[in-house]
PDB file of N, CA, C and O in Angstrom, chain B, residues numbered from 101:
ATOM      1  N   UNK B 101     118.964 109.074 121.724  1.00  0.00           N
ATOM      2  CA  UNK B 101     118.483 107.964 120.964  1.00  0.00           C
ATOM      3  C   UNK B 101     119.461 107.523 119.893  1.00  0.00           C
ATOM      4  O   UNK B 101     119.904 106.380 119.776  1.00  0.00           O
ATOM      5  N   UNK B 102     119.695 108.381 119.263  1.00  0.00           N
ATOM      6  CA  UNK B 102     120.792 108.169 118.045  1.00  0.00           C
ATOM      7  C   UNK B 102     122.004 107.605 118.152  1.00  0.00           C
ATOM      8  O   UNK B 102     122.671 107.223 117.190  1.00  0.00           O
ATOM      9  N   UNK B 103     122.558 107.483 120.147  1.00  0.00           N
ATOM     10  CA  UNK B 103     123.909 107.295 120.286  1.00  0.00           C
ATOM     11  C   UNK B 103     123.276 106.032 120.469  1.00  0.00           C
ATOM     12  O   UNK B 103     124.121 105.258 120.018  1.00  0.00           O
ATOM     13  N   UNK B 104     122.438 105.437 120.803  1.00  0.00           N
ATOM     14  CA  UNK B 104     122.102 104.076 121.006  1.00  0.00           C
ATOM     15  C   UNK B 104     122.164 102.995 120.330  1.00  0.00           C
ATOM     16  O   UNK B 104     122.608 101.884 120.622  1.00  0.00           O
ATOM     17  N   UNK B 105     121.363 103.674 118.780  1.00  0.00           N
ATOM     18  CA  UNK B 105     121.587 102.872 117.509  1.00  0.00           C
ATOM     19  C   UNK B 105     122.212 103.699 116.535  1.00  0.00           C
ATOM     20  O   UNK B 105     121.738 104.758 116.125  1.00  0.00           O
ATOM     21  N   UNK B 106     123.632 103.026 116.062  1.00  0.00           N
ATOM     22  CA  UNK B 106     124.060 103.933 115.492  1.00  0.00           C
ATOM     23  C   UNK B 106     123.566 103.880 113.899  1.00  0.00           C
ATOM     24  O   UNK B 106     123.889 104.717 113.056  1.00  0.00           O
ATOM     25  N   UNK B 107     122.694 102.694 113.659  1.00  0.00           N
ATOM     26  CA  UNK B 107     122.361 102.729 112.165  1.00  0.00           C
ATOM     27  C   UNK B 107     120.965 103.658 111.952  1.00  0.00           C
ATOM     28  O   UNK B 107     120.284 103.639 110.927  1.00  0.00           O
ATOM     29  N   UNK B 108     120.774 104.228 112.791  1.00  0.00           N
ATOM     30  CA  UNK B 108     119.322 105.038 112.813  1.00  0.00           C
ATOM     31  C   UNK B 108     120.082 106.723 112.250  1.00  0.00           C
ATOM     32  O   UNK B 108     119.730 107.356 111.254  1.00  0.00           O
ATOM     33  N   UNK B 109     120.764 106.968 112.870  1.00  0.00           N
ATOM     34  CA  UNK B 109     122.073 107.840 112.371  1.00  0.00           C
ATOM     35  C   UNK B 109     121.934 107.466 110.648  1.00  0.00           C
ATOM     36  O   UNK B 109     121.042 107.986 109.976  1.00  0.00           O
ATOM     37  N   UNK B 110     122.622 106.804 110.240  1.00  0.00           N
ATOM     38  CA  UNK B 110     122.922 106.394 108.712  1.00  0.00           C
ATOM     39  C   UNK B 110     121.760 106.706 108.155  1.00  0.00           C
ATOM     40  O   UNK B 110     121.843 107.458 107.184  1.00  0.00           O
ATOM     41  N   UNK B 111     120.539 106.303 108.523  1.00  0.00           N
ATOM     42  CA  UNK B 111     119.134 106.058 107.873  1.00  0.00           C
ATOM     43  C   UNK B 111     118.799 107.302 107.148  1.00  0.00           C
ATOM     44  O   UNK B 111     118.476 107.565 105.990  1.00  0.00           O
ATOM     45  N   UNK B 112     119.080 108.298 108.756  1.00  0.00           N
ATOM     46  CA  UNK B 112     118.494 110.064 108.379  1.00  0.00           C
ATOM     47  C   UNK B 112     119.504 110.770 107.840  1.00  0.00           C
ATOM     48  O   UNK B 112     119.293 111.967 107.644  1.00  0.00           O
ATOM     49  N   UNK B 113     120.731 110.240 107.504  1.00  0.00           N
ATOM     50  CA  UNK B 113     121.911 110.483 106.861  1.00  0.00           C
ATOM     51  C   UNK B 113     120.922 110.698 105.395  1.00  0.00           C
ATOM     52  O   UNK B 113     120.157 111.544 104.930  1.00  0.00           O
ATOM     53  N   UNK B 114     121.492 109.338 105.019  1.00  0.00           N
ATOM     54  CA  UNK B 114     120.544 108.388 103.293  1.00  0.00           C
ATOM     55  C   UNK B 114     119.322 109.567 103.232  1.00  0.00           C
ATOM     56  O   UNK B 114     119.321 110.274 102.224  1.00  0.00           O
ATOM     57  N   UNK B 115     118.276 109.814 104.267  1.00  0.00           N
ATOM     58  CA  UNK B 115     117.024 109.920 103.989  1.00  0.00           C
ATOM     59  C   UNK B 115     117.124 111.211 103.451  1.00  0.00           C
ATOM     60  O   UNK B 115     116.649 111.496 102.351  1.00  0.00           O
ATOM     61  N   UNK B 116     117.753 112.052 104.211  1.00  0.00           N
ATOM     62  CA  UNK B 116     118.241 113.959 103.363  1.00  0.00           C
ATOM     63  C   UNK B 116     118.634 113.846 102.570  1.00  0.00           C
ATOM     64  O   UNK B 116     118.084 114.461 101.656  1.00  0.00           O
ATOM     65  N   UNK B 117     119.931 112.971 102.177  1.00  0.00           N
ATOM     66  CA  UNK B 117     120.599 112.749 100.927  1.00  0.00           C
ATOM     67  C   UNK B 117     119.499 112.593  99.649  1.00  0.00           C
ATOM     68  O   UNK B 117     119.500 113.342  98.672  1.00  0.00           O
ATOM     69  N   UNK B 118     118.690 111.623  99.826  1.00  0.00           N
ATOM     70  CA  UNK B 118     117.613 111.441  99.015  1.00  0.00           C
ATOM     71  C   UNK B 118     116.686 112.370  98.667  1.00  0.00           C
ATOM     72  O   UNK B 118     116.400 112.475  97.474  1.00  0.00           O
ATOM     73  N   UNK B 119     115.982 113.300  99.746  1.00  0.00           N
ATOM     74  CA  UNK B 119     115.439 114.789  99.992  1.00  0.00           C
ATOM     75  C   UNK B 119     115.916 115.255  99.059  1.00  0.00           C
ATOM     76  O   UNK B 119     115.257 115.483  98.044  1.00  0.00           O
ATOM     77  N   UNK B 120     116.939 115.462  99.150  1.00  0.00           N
ATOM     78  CA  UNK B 120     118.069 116.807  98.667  1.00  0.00           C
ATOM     79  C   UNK B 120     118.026 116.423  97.091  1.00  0.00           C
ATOM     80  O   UNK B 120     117.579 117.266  96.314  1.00  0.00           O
ATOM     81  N   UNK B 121     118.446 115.267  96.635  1.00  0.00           N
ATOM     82  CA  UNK B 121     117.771 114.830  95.231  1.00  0.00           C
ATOM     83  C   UNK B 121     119.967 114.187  95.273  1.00  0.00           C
ATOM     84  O   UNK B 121     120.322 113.521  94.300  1.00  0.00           O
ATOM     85  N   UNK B 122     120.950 114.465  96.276  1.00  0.00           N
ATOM     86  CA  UNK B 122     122.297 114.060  96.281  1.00  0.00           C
ATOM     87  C   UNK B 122     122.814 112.875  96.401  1.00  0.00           C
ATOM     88  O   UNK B 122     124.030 112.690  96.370  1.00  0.00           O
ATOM     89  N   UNK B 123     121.994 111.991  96.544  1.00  0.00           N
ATOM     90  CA  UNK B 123     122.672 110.519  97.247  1.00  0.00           C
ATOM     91  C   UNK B 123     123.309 109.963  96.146  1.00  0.00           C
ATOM     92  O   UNK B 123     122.915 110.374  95.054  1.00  0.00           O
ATOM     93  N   UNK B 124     124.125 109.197  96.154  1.00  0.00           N
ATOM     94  CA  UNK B 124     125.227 108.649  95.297  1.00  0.00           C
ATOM     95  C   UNK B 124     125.011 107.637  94.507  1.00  0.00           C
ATOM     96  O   UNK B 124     124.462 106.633  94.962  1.00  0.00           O
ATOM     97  N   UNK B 125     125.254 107.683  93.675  1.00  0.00           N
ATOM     98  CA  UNK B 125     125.219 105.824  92.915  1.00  0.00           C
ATOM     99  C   UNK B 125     125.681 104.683  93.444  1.00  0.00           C
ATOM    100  O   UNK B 125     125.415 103.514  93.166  1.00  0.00           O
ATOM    101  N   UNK B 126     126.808 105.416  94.685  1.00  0.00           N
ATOM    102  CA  UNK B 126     126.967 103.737  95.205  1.00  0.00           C
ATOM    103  C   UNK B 126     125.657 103.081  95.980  1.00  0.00           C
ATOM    104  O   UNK B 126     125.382 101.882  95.933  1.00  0.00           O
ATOM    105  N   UNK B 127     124.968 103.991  96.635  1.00  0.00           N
ATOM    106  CA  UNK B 127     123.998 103.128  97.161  1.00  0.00           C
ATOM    107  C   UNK B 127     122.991 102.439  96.397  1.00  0.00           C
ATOM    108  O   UNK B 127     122.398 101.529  96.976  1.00  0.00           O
ATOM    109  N   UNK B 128     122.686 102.705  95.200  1.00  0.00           N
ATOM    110  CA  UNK B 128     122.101 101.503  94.116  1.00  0.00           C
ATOM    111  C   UNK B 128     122.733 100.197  94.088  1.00  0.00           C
ATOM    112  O   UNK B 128     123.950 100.184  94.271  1.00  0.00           O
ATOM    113  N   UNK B 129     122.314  99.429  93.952  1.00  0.00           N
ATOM    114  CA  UNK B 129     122.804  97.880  93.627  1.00  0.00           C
ATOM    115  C   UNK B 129     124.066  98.166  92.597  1.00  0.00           C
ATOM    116  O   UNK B 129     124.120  98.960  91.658  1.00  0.00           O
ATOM    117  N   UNK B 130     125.034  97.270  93.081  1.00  0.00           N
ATOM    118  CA  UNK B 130     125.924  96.455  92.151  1.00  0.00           C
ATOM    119  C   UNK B 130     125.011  96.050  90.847  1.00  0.00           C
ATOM    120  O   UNK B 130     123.981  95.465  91.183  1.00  0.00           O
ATOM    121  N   UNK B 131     125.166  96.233  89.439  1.00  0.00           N
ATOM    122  CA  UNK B 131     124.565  95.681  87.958  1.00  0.00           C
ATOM    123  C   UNK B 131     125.201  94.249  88.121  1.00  0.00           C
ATOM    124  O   UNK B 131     124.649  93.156  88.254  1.00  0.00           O
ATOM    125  N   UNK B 132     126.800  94.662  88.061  1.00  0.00           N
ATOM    126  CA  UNK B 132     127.474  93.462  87.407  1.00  0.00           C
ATOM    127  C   UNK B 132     127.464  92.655  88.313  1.00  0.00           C
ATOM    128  O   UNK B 132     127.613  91.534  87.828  1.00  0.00           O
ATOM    129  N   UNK B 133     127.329  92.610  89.787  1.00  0.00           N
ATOM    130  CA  UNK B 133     127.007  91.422  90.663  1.00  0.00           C
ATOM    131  C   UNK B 133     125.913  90.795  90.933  1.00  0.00           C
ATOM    132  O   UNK B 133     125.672  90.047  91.881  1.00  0.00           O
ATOM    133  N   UNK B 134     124.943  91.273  89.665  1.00  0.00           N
ATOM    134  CA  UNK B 134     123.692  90.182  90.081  1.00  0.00           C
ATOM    135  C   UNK B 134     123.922  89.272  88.694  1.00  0.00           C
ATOM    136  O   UNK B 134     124.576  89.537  87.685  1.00  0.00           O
ATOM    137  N   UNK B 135     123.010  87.929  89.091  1.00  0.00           N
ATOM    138  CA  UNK B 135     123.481  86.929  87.901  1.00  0.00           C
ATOM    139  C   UNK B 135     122.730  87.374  86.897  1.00  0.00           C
ATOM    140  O   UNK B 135     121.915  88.296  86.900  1.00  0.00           O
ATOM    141  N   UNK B 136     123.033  86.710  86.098  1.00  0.00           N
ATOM    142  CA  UNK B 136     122.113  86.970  84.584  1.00  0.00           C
ATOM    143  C   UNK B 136     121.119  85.670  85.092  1.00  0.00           C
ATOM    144  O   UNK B 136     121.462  84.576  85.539  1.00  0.00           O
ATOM    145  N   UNK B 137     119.781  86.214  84.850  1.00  0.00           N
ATOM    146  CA  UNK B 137     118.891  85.310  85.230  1.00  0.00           C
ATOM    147  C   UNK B 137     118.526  84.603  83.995  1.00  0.00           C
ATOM    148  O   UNK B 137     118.068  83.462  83.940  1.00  0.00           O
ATOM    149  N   UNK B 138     118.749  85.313  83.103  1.00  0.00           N
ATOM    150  CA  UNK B 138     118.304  85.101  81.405  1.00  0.00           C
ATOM    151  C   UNK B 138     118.771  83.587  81.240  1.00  0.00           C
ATOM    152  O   UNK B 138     118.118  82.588  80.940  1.00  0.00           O
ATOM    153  N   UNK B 139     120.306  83.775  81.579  1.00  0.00           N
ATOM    154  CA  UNK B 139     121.186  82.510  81.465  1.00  0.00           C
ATOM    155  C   UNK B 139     120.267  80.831  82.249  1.00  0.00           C
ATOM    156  O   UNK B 139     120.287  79.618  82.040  1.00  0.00           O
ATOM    157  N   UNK B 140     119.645  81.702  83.088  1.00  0.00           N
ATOM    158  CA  UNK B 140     119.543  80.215  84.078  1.00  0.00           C
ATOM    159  C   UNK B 140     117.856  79.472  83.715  1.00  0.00           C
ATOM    160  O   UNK B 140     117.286  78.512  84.232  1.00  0.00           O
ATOM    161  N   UNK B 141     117.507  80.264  82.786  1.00  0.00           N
ATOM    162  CA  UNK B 141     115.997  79.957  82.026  1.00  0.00           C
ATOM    163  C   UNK B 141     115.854  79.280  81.046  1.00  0.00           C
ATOM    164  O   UNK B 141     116.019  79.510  79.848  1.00  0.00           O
ATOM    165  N   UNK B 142     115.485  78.283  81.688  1.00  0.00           N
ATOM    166  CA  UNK B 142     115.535  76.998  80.823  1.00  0.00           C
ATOM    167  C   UNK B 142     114.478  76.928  79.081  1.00  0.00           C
ATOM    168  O   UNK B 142     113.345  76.455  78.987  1.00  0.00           O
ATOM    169  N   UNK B 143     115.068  77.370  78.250  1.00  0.00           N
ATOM    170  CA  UNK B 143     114.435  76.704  77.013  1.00  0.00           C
ATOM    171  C   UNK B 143     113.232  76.078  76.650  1.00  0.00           C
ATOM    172  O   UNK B 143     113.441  74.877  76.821  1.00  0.00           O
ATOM    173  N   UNK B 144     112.040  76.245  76.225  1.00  0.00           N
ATOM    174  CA  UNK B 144     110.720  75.658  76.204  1.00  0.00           C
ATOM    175  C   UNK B 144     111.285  74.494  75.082  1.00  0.00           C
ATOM    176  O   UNK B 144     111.839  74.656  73.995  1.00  0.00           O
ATOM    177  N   UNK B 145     111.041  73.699  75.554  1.00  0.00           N
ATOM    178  CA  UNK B 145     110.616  72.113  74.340  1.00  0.00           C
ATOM    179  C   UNK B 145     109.510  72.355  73.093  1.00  0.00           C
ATOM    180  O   UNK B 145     108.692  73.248  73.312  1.00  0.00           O
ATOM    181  N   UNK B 146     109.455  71.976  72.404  1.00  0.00           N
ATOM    182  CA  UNK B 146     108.473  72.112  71.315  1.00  0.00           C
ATOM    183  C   UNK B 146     107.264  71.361  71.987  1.00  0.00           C
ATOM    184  O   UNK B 146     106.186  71.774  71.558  1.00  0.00           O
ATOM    185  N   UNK B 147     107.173  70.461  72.838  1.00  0.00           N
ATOM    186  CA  UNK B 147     106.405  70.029  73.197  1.00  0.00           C
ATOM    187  C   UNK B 147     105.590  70.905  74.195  1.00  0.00           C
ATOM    188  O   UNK B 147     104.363  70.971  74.121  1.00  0.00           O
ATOM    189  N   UNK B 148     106.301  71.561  75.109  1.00  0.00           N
ATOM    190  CA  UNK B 148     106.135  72.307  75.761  1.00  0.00           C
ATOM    191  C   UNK B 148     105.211  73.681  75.497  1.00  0.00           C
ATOM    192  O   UNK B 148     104.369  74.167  76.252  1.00  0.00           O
ATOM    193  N   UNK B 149     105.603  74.099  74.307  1.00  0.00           N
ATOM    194  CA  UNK B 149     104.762  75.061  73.233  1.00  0.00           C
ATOM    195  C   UNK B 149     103.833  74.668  72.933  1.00  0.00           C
ATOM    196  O   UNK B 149     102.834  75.372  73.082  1.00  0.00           O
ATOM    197  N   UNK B 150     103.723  73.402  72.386  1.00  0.00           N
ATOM    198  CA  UNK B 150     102.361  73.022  71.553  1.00  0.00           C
ATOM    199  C   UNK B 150     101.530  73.160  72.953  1.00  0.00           C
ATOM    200  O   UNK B 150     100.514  73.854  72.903  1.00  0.00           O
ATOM    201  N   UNK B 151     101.817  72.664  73.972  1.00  0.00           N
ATOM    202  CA  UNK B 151     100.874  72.358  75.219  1.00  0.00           C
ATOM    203  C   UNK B 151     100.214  73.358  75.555  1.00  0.00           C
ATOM    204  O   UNK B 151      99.013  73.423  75.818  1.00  0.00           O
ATOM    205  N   UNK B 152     101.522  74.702  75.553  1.00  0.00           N
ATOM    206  CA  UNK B 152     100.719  75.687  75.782  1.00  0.00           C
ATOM    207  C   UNK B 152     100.250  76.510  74.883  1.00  0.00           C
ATOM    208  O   UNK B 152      99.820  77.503  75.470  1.00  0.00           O
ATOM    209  N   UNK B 153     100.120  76.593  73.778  1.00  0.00           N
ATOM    210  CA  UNK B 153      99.268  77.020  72.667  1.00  0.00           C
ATOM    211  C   UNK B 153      98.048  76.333  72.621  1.00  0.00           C
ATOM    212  O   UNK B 153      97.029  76.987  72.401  1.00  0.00           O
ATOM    213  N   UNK B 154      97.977  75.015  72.806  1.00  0.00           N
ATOM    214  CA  UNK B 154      96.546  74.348  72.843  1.00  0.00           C
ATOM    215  C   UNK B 154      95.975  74.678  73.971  1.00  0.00           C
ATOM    216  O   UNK B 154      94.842  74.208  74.068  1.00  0.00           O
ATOM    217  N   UNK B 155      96.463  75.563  75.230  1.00  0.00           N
ATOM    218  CA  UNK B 155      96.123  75.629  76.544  1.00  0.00           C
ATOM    219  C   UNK B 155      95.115  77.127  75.909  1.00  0.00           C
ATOM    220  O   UNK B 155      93.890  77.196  76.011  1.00  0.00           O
ATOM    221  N   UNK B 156      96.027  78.228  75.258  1.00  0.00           N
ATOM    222  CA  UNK B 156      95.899  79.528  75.100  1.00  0.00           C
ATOM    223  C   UNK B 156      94.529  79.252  74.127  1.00  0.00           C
ATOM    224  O   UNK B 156      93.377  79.592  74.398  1.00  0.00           O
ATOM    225  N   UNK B 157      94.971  78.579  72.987  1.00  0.00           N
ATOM    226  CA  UNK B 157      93.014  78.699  72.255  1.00  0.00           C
ATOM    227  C   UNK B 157      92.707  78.229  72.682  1.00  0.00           C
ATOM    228  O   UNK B 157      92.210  79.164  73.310  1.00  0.00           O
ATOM    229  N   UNK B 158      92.093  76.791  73.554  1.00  0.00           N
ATOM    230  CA  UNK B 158      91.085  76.533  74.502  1.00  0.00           C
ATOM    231  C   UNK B 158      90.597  77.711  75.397  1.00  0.00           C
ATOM    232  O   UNK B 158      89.496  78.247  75.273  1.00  0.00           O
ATOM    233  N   UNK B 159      91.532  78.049  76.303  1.00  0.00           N
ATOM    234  CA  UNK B 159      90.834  79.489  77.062  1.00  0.00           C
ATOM    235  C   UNK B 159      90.755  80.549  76.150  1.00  0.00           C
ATOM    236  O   UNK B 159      90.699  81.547  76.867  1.00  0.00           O
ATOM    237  N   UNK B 160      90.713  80.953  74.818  1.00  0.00           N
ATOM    238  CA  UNK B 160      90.279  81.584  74.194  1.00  0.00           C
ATOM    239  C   UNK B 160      88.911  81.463  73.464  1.00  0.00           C
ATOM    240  O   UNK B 160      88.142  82.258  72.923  1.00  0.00           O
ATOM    241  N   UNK B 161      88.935  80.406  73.637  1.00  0.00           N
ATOM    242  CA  UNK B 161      87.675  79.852  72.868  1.00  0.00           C
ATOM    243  C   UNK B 161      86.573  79.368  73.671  1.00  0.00           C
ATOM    244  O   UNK B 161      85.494  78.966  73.234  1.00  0.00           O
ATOM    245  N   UNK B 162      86.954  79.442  74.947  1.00  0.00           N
ATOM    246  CA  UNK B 162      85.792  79.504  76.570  1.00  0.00           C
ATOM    247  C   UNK B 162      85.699  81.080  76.332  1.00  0.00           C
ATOM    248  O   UNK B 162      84.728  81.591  75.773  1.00  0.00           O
ATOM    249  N   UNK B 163      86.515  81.622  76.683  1.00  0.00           N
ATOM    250  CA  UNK B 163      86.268  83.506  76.490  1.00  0.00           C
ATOM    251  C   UNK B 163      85.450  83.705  75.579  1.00  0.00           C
ATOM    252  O   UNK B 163      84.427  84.302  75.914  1.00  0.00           O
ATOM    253  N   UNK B 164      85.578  83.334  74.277  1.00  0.00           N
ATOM    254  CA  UNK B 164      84.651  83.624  73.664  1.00  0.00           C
ATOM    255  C   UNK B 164      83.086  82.963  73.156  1.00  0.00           C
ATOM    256  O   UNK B 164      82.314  83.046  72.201  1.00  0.00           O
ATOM    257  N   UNK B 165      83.176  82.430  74.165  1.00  0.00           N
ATOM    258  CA  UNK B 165      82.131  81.450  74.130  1.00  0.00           C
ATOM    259  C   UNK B 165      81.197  82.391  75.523  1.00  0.00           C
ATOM    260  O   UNK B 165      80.039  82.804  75.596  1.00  0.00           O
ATOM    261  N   UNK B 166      81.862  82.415  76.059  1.00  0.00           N
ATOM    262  CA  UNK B 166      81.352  83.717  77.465  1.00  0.00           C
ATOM    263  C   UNK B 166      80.736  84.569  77.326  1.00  0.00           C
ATOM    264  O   UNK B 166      79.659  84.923  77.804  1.00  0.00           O
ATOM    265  N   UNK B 167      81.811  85.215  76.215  1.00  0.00           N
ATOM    266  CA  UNK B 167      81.626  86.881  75.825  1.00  0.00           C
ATOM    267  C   UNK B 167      79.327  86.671  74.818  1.00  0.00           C
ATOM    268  O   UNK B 167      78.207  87.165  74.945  1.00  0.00           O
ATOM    269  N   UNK B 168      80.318  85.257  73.695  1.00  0.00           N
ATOM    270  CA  UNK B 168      78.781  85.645  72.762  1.00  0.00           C
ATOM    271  C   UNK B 168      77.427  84.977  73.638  1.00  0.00           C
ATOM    272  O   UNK B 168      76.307  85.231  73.196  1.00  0.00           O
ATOM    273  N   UNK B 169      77.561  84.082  74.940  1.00  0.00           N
ATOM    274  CA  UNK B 169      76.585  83.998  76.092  1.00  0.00           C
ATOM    275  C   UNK B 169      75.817  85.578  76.533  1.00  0.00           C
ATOM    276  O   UNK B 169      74.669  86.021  76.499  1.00  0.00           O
ATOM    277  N   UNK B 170      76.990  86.030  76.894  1.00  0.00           N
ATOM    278  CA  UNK B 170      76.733  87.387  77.597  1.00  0.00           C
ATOM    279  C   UNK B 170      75.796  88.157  76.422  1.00  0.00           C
ATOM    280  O   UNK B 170      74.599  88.252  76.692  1.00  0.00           O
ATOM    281  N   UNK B 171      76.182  88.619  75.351  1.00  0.00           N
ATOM    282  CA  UNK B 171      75.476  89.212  74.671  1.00  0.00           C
ATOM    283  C   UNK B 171      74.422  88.716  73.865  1.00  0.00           C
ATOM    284  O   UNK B 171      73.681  89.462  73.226  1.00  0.00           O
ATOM    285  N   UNK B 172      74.311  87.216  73.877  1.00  0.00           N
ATOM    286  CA  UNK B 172      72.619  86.590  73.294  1.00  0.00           C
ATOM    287  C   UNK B 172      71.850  86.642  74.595  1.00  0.00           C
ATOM    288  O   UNK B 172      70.642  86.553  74.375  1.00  0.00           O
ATOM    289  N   UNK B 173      72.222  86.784  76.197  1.00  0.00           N
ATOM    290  CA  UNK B 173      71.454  86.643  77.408  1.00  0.00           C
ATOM    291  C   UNK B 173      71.137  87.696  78.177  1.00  0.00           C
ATOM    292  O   UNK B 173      70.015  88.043  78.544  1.00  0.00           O
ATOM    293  N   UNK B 174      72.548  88.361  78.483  1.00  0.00           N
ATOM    294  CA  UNK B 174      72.620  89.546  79.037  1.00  0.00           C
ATOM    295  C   UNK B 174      73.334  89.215  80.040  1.00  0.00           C
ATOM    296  O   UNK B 174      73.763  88.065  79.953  1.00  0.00           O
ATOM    297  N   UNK B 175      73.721  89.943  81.241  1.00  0.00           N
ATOM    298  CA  UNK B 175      74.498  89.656  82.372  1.00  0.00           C
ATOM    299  C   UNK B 175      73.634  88.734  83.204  1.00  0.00           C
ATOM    300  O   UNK B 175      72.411  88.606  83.150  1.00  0.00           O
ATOM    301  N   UNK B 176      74.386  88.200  83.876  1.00  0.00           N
ATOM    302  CA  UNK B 176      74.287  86.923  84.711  1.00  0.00           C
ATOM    303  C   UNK B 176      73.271  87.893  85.704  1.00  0.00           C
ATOM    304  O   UNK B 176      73.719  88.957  86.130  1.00  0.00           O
ATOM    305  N   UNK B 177      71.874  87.453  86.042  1.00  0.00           N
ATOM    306  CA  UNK B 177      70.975  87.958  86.938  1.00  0.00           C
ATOM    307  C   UNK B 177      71.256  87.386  88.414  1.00  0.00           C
ATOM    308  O   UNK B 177      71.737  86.253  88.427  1.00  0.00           O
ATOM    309  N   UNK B 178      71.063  87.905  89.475  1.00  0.00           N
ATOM    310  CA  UNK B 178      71.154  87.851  90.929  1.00  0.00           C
ATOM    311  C   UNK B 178      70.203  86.585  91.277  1.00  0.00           C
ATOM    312  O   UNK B 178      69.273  86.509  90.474  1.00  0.00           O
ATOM    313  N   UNK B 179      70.197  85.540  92.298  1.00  0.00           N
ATOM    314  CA  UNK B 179      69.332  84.961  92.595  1.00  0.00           C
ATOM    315  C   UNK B 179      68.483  85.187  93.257  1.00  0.00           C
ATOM    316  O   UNK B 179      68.681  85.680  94.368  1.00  0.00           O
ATOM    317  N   UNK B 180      67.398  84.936  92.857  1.00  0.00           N
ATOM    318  CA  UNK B 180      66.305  86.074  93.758  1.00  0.00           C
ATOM    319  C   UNK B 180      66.387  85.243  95.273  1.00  0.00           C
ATOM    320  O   UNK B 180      66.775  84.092  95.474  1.00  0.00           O
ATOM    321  N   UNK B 181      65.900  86.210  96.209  1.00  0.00           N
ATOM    322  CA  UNK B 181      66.485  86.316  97.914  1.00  0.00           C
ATOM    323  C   UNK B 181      65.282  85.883  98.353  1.00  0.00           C
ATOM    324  O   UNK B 181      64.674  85.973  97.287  1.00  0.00           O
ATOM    325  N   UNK B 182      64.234  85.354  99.370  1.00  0.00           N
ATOM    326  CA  UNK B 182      63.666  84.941  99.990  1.00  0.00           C
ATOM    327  C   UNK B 182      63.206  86.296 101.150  1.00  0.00           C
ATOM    328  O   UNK B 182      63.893  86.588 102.130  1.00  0.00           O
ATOM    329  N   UNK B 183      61.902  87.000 100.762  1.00  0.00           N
ATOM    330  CA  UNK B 183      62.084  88.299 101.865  1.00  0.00           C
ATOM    331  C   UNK B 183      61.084  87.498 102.674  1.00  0.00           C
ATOM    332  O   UNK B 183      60.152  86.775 102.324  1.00  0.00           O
ATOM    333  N   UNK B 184      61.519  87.815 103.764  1.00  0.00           N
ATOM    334  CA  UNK B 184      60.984  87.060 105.194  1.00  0.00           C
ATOM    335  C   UNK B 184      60.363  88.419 105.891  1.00  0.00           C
ATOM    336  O   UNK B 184      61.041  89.321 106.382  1.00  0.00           O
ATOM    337  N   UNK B 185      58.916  88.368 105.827  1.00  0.00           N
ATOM    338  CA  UNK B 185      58.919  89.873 106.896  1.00  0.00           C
ATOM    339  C   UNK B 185      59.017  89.663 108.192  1.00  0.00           C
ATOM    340  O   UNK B 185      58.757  88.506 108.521  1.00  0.00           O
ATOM    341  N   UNK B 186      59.352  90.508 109.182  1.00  0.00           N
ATOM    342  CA  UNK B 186      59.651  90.552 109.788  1.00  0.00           C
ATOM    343  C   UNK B 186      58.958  91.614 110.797  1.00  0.00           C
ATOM    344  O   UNK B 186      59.051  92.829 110.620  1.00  0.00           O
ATOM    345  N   UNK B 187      58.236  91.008 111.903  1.00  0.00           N
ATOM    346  CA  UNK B 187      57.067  92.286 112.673  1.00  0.00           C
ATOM    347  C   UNK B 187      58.190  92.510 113.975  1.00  0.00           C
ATOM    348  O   UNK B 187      59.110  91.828 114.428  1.00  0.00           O
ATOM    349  N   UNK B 188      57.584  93.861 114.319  1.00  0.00           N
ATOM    350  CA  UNK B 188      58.354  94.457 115.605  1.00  0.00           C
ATOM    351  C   UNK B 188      58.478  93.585 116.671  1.00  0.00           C
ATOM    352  O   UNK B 188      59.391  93.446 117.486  1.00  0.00           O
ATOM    353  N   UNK B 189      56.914  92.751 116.478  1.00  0.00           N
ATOM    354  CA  UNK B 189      57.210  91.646 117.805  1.00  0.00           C
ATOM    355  C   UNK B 189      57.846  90.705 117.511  1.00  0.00           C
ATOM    356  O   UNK B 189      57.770  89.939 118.471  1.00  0.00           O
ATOM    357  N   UNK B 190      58.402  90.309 116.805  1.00  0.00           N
ATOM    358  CA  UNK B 190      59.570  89.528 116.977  1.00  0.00           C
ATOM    359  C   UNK B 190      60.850  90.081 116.763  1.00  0.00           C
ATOM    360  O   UNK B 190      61.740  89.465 116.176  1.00  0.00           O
ATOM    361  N   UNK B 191      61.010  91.529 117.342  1.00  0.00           N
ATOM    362  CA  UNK B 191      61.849  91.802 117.468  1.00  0.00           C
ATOM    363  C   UNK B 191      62.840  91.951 118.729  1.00  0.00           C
ATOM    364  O   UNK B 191      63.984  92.375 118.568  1.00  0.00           O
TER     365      UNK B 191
END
């Protein structure tokens, strides 16, 4: 099997290496060859902020509008079900 694919070979190579606690640092990623993503993140606008600050206390202020529901009512009750009996002969 192994002469067939020779990357199945490599795999159980890596996989003991790893076992063993030996495998190398080269097989980790390159650091310095990934981009800086930091760089490519575009800057919030002030406008952009306000939008989402007025976004954050609105849904804060539904949350808590929820929360003091819940505790003047209690939890949201089940709708009651419709029991239909049901005899053997119509079974």
């Amino acid at each position: 099997m192994s002469a067939e694919n020779p990357s199945s070979d490599l795999r159980m190579v890596e996989r003991e290496q790893r076992r063993q606690g030996t495998a190398t640092r080269s097989a980790a990623p390159d650091q310095k060859g990934l981009a800086d993503l930091a760089a490519q993140v575009a800057t919030p606008t002030a406008e952009e902020l306000e939008k989402l600050r007025a976004e954050l206390i609105s849904e804060g202020e539904a949350r808590n509008r929820r929360i003091e529901r819940f505790v003047r009512e209690g939890p949201l009750k089940p709708v009651p079900r419709i029991v239909v009996p049901v005899s053997e002969n119509d079974l």
